[in-house]
N, C-alpha and C positions, 0 to 999 in steps of 0.2 A: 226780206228775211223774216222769219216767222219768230216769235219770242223764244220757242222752245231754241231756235239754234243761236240765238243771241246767249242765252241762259247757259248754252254750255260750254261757249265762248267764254264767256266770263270764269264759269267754273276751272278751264282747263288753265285758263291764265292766271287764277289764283294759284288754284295746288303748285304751277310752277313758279310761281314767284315764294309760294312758300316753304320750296322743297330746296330752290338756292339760298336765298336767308337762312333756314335750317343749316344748311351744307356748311355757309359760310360761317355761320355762330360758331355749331358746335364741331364739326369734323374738322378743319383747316387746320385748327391749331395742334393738330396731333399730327398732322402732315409736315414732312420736313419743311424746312426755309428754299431749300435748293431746288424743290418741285417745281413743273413747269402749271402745278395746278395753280398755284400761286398769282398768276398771272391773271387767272379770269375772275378773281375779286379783287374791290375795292380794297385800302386801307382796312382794318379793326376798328378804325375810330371811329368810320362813316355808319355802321353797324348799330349805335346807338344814337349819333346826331343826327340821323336821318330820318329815322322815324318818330324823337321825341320832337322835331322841328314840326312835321309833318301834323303832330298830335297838337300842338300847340297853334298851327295855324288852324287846322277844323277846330278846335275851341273857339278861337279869336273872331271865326264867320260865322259859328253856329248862335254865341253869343251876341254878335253884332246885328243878326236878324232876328232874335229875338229879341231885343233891345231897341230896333227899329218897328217890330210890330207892336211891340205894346205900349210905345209911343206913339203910332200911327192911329192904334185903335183907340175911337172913344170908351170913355168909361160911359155904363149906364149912369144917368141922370137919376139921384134918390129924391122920391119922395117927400114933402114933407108931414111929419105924424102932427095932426095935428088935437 
């Protein structure tokens, strides 16, 4: 597979994943209760703990290798002036 059609792989499966979140934020809840659209989303509540969870764990790794590298890496050795 060639980048270009990796690249728009990714792309298509973005906007769609951003186009259901959207849907699900803001249109559902002007949708009746009764609607069978109802069915193809999760709870309201997963809506926010799913992606502040998701933010919270890429902090937790991003810090943790950075924290790991700058422990791994020597400090330059100073000088003495003398």
């Amino acid at each position: 597979m060639s980048d270009r059609l990796i690249g728009i792989g990714l792309m298509i499966t973005t906007v769609l994943a951003y186009l259901y979140y959207t849907f699900w934020l803001l249109i559902t809840p002007f949708i009746d209760a009764d609607q069978p659209v109802h069915k193809w989303f999760p709870h309201r509540q997963y809506a926010l703990t799913v992606p502040l969870v998701l933010f919270v764990l890429m902090l937790t790794v991003v810090g943790s290798f950075l924290g790991i590298v700058m422990i791994l890496s020597k400090a330059p050795e100073k000088r003495k002036v003398e």
